[in-house]
BALUMVEX-489601 format. One line per 4 residues: number of its first residue (from 0); their letters; for each residue x, y, z of N, C-alpha, C. Coordinates in steps of 0.1 Angstrom, whole numbers, padded with zeros to 4 digits. Layout:
BEGIN
NUM = A = X/Y/Z/X/Y/Z/X/Y/Z  ...
//
This chain:
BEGIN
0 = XXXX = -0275/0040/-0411/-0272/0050/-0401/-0260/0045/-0393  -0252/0053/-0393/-0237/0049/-0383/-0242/0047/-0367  -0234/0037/-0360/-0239/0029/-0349/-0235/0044/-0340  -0225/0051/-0340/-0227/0063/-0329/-0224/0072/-0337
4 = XXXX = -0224/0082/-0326/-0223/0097/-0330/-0209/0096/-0327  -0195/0096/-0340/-0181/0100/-0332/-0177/0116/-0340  -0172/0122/-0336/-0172/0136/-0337/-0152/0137/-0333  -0143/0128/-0332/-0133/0127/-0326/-0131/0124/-0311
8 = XXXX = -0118/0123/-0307/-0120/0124/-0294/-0117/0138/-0287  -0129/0136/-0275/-0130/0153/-0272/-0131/0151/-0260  -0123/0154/-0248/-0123/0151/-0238/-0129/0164/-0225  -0142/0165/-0221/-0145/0176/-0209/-0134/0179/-0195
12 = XXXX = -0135/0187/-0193/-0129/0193/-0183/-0128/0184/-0165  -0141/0177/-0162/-0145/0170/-0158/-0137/0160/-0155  -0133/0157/-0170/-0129/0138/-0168/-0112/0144/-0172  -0110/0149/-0177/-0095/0154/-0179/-0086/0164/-0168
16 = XXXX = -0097/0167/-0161/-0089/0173/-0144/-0089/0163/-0135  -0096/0148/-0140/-0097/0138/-0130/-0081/0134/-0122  -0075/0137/-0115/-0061/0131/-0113/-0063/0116/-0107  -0076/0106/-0106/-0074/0093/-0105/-0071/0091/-0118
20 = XXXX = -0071/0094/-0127/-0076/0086/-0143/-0059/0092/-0151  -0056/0080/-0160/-0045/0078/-0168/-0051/0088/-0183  -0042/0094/-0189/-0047/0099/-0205/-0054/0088/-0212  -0047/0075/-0214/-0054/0061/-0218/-0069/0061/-0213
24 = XXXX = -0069/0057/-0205/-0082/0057/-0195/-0096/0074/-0196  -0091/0084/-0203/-0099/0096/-0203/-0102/0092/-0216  -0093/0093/-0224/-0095/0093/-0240/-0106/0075/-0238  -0106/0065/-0232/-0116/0056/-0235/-0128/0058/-0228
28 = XXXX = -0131/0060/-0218/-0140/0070/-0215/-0149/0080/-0224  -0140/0087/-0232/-0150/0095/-0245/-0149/0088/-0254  -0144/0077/-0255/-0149/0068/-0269/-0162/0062/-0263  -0161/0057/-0253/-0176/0050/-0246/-0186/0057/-0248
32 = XXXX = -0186/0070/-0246/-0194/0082/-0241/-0198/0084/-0259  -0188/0082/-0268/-0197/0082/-0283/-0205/0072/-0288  -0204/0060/-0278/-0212/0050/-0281/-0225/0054/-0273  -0221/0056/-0260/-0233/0055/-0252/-0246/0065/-0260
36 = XXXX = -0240/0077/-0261/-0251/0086/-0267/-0264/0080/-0277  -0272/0088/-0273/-0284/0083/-0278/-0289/0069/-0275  -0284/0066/-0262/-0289/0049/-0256/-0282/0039/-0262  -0274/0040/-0271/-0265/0029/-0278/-0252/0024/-0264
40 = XXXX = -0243/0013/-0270/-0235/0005/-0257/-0220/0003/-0266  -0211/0004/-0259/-0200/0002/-0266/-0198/-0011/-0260  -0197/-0024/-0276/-0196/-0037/-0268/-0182/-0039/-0280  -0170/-0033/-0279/-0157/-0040/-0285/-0151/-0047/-0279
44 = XXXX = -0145/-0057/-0282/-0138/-0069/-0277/-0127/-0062/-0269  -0118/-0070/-0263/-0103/-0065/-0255/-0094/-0065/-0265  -0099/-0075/-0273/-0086/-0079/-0283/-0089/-0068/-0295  -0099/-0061/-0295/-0100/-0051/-0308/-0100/-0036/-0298
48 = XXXX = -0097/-0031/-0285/-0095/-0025/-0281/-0081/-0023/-0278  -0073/-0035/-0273/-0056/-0036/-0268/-0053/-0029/-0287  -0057/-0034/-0297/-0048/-0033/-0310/-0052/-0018/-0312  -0063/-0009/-0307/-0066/0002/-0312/-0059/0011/-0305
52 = XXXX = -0052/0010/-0296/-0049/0019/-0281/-0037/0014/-0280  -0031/-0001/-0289/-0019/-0002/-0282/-0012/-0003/-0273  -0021/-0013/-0267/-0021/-0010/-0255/-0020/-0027/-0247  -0016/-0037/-0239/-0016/-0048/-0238/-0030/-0053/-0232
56 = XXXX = -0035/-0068/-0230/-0050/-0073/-0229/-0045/-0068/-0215  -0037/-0072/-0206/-0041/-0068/-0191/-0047/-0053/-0186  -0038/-0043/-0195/-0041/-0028/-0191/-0055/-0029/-0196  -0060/-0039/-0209/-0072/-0035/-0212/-0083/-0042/-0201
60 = XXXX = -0080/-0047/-0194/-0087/-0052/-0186/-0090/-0043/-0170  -0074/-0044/-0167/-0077/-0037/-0158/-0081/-0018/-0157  -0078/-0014/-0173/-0090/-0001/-0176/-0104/-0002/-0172  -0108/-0013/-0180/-0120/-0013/-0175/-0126/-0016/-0159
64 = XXXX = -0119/-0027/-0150/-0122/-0028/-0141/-0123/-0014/-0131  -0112/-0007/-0133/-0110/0005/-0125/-0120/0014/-0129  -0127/0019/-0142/-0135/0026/-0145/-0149/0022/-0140  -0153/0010/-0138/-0163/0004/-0131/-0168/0011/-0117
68 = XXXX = -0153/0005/-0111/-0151/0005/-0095/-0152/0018/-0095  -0150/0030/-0103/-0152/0046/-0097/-0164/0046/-0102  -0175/0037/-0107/-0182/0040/-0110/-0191/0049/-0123  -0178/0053/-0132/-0178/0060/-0143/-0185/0051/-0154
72 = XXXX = -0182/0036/-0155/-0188/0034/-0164/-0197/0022/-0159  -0207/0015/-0167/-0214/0003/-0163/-0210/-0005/-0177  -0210/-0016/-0169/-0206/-0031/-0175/-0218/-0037/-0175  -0224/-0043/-0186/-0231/-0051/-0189/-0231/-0064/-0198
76 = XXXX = -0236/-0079/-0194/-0235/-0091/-0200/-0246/-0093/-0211  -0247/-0096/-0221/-0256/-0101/-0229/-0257/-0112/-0237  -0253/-0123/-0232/-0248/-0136/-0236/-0234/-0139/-0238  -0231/-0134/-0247/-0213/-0134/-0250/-0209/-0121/-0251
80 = XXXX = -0217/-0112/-0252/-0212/-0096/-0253/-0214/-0086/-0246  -0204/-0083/-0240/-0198/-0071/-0229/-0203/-0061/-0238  -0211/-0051/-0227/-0221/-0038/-0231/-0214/-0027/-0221  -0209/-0017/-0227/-0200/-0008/-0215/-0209/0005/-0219
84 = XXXX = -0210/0010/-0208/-0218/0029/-0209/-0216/0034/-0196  -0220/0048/-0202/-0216/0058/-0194/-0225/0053/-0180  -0219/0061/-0169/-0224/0053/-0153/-0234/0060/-0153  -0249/0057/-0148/-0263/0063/-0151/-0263/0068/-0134
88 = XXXX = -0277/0073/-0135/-0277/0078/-0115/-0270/0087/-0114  -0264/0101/-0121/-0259/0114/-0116/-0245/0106/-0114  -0243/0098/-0120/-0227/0096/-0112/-0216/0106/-0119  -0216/0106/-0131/-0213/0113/-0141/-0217/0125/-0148
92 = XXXX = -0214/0134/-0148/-0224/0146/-0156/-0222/0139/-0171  -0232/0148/-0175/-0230/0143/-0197/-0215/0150/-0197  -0212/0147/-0203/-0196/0146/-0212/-0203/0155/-0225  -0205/0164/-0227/-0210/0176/-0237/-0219/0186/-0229
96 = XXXX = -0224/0186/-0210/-0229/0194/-0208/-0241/0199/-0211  -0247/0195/-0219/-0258/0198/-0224/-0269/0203/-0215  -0269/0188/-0205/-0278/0188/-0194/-0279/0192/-0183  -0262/0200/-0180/-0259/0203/-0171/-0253/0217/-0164
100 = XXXX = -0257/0225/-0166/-0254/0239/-0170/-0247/0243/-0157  -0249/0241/-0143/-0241/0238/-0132/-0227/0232/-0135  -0225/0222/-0138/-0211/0217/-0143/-0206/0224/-0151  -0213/0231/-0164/-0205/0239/-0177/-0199/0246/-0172
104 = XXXX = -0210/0261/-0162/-0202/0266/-0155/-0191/0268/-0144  -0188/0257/-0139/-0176/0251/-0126/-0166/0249/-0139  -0167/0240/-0145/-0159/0231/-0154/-0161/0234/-0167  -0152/0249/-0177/-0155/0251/-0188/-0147/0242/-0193
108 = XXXX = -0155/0232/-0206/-0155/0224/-0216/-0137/0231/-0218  -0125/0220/-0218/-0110/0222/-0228/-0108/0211/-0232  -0100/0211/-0240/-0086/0200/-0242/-0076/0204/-0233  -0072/0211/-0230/-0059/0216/-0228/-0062/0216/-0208
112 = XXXX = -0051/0214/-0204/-0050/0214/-0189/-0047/0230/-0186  -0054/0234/-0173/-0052/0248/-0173/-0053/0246/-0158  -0049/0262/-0152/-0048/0267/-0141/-0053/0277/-0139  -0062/0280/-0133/-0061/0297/-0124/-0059/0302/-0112
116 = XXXX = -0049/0313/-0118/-0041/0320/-0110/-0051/0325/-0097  -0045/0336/-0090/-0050/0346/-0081/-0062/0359/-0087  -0058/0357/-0101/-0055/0370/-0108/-0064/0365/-0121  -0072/0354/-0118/-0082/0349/-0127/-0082/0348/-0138
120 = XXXX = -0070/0347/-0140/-0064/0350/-0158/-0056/0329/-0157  -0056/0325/-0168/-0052/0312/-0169/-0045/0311/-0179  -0036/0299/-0171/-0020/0291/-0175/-0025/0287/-0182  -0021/0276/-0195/-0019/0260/-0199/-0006/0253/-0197
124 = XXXX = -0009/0239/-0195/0002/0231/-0195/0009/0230/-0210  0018/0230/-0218/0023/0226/-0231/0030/0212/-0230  0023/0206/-0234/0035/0190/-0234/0044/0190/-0244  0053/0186/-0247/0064/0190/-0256/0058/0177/-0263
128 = XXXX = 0053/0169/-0259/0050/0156/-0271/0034/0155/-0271  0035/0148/-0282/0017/0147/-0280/0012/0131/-0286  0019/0126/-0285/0020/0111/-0283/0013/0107/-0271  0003/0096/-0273/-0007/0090/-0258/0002/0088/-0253
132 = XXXX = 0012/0078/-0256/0018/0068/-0250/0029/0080/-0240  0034/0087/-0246/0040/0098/-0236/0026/0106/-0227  0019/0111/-0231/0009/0114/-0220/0003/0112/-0210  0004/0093/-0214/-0003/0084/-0206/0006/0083/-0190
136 = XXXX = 0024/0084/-0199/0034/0081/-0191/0037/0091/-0178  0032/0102/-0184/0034/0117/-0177/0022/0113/-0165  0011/0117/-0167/0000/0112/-0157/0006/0101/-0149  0013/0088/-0154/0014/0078/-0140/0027/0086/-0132
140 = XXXX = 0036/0095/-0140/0046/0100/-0130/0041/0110/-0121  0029/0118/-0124/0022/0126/-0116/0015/0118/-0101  0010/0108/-0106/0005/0098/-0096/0010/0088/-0088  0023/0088/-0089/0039/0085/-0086/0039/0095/-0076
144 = XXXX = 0045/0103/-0075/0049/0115/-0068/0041/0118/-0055  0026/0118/-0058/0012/0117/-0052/0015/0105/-0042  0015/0095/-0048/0015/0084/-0041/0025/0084/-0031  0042/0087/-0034/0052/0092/-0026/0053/0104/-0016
148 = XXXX = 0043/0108/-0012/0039/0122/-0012/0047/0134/-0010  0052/0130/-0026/0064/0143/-0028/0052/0155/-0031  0053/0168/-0032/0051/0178/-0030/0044/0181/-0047  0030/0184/-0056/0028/0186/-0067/0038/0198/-0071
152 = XXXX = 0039/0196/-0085/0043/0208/-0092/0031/0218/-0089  0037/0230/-0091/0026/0239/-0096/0027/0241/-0106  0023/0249/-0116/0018/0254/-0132/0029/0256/-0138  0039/0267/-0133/0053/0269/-0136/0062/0254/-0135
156 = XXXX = 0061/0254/-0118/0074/0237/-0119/0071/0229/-0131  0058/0223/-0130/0055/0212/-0143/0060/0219/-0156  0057/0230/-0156/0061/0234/-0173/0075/0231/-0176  0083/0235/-0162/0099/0240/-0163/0102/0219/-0167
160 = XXXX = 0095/0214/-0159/0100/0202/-0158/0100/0194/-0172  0084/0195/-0178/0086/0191/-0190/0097/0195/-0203  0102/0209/-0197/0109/0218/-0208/0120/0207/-0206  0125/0207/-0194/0137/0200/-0190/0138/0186/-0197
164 = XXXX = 0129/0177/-0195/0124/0165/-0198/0127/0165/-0218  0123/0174/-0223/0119/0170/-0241/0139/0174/-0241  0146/0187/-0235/0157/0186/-0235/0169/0170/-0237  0166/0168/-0223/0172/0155/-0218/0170/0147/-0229
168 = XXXX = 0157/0144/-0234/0154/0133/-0241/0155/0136/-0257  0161/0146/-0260/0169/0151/-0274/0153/0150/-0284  0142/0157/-0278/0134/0154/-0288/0123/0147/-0293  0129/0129/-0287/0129/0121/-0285/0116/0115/-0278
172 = XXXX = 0101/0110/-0279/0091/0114/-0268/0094/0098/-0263  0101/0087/-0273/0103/0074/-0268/0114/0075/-0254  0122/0083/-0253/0134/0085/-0248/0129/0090/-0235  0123/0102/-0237/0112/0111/-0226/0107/0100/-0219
176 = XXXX = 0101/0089/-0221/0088/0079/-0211/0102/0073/-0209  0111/0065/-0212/0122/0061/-0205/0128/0066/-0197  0128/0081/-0194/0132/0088/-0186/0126/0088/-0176  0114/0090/-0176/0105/0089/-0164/0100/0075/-0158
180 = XXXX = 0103/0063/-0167/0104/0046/-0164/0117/0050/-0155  0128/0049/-0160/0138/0056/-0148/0138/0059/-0137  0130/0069/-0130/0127/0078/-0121/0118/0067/-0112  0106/0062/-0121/0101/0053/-0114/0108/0042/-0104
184 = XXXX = 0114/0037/-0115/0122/0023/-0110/0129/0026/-0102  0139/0036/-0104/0145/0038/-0087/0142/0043/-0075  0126/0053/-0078/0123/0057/-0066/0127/0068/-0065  0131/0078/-0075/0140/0092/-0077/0127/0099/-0075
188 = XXXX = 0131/0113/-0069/0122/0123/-0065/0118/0133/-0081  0130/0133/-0091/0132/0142/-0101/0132/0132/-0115  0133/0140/-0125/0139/0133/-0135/0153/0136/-0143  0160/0126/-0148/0177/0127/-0145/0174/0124/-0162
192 = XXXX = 0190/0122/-0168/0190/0117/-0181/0193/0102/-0177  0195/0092/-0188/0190/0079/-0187/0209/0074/-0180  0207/0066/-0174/0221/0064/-0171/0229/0063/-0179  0240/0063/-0187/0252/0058/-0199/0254/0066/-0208
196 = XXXX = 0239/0077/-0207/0234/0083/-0217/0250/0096/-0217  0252/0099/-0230/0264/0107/-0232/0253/0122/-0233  0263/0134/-0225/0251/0148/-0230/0253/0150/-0246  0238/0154/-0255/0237/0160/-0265/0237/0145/-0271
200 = XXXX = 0242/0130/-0270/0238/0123/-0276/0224/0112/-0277  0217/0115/-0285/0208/0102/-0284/0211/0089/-0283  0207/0080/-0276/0210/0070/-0277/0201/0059/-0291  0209/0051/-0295/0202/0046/-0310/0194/0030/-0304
204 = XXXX = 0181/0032/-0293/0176/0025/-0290/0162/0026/-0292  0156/0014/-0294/0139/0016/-0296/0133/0019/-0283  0121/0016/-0282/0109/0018/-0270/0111/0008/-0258  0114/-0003/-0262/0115/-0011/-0255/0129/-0018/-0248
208 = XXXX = 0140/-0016/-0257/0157/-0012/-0254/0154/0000/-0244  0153/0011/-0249/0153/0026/-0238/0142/0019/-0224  0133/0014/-0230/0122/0009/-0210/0136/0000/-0204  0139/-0011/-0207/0148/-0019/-0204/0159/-0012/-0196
212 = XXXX = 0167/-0007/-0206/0179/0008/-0199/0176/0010/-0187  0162/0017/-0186/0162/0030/-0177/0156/0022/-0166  0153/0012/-0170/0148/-0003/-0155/0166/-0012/-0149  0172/-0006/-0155/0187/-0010/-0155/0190/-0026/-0158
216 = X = 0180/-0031/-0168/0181/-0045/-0174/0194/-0045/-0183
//
């Protein structure tokens, strides 16, 4: 018998309208939530989590602590093995609804980020990439902004901005998170093209060359 039920990852409405929580951080969350099911524990190492997610031991660390501290998930010791589940005590509705028919209806089950209008009819967001690592990057520039308390997009601005954003970055979703590492690092209200950057040319740099760039290293 397989140790959980995985079905992919499928993220509720709930934990994916969360604006504390990183894409990184939602998508691990419903990995946990496939272990937890049926009373089972997700006990994977950091070091077989960092390599699946791609992700370094620190962020894997400090994912977990922060998911704690909101109380989403519970941490448990069992000699040498870390036992992680979903947070018990109503903290959490089920992540499938099942049990919760009050939530289903507030929060219909998507993938997709939505809005409603005046006019009860609903937007979606389109991210021009679908890369975590660009998703994850978008969410901390959302939480950026928040933090600076520049003014949120609405449903339109964010769209126009992404449109603008896959432009700038010729395509490119490595180039796009450099863009927005940019923005960060200097404290810019908007997102600009990378500095040196020529228009219409890409530049012939990796992930880590383009972060460096746009931090002005």
């Amino acid at each position: 018998m397989s140790e959980r039920e995985f079905l992919g990852i499928w993220i509720p409405a709930e934990v994916w309208l969360d604006q504390r929580l990183t894409m990184t951080e939602k998508a691990f969350i419903a990995e946990v939530e496939s272990f937890s099911k049926n009373g089972k524990t997700f006990h994977k190492s950091n070091d077989t989590i960092r390599q699946q997610y791609g992700i370094t031991p620190k962020t894997v660390q400090r994912i977990i602590k922060k998911l704690v501290e909101l109380e989403l998930l519970e941490c448990h010791f069992n000699g040498r093995v870390r036992h992680l589940s979903i947070c018990s005590m109503g903290k959490m509705t089920s992540l499938h609804g099942k049990n919760d028919e009050s939530a289903s209806s507030k929060f219909p089950h998507t993938n997709t980020m939505t809005s409603t209008t005046t006019n009860t009819s609903k937007k979606e967001v389109e991210y021009p990439f679908t890369e975590i690592e660009f998703l994850d990057m978008w969410q901390t520039w959302m939480q950026e902004r928040r933090a600076r308390r520049i003014k949120d997009y609405g449903i339109n601005g964010e769209q126009a901005a992404l449109h603008n954003l896959k432009k700038m970055a010729n395509d490119d979703y490595r180039i796009a998170i450099a863009i927005i590492q940019q923005s960060i690092a200097q404290g810019w209200q908007g997102l600009f093209e990378l500095k040196g950057a020529k228009s219409g040319k890409r530049p012939e740099l990796d992930r880590e060359q383009a972060l460096a760039w746009a931090a002005g290293k």
